[in-house]
C-alpha positions as CSV (number, residue, x, y, z in Angstrom):
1,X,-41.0,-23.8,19.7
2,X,-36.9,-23.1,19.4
3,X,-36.3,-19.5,18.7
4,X,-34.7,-20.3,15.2
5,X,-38.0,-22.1,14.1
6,X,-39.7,-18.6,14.7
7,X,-36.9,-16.7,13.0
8,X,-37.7,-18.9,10.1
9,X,-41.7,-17.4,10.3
10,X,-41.5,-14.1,11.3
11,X,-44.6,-13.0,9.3
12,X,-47.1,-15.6,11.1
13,X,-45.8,-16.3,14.5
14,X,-43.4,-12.5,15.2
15,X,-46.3,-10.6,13.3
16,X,-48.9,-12.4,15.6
17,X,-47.5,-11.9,18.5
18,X,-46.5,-8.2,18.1
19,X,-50.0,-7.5,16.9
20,X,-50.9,-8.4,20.7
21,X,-48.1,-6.2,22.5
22,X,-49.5,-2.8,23.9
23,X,-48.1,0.4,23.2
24,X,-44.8,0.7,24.7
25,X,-44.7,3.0,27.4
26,X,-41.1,2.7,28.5
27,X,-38.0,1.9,26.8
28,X,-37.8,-1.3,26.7
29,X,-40.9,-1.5,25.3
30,X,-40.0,0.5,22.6
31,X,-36.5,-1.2,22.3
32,X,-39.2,-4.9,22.0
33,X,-41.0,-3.3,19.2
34,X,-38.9,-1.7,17.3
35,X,-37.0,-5.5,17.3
36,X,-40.1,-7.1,16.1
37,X,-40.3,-4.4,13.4
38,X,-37.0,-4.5,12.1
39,X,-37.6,-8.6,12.0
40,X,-40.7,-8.4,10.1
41,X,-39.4,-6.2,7.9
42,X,-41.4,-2.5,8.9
43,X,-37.9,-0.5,8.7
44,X,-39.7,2.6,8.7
45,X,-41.5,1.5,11.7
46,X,-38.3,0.1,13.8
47,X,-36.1,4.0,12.7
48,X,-39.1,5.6,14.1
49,X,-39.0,3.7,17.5
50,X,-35.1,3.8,17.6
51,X,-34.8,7.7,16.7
52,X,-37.0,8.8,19.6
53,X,-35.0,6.6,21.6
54,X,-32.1,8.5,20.1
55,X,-33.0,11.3,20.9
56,X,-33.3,10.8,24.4
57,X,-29.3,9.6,24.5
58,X,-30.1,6.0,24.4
59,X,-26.9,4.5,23.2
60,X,-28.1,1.0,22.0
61,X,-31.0,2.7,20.2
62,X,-28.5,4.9,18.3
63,X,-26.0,1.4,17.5
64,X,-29.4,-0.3,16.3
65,X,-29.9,2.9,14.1
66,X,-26.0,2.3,12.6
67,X,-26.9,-1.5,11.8
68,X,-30.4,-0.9,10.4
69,X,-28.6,2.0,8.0
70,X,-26.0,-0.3,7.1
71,X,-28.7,-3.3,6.0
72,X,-31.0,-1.2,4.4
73,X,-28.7,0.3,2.3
């Protein structure tokens, strides 16, 4: 299956398969989930993953941060 066919079903084949991930213990990890998040739609969930990430000077956590402000709003 294509990548844009599971764009197009992110609440059946996205949801499923982060449902399986284990709890991210490194930054990439985190980075992963907080993608899947912000594609299914748990922007709460995605800000919370991205500001600890923040926090710790992670630069591409703080640009996903900017771009997650700027669709939610």
């Amino acid at each position: 299956m294509s990548w844009a066919m599971a764009a197009t079903h992110p609440r059946t084949l996205l949801g499923a398969a982060w449902a399986m991930l284990p709890p991210a213990a490194d930054a990439q990890g985190q980075h992963l989930q907080a993608h899947a998040a912000r594609l299914l739609g748990d922007y709460q969930r995605a800000r919370r993953l991205w500001e600890g990430l923040a926090q710790s000077g992670d630069g591409e956590a703080l640009e996903q941060l900017a771009q997650l402000a700027l669709r939610v709003s």
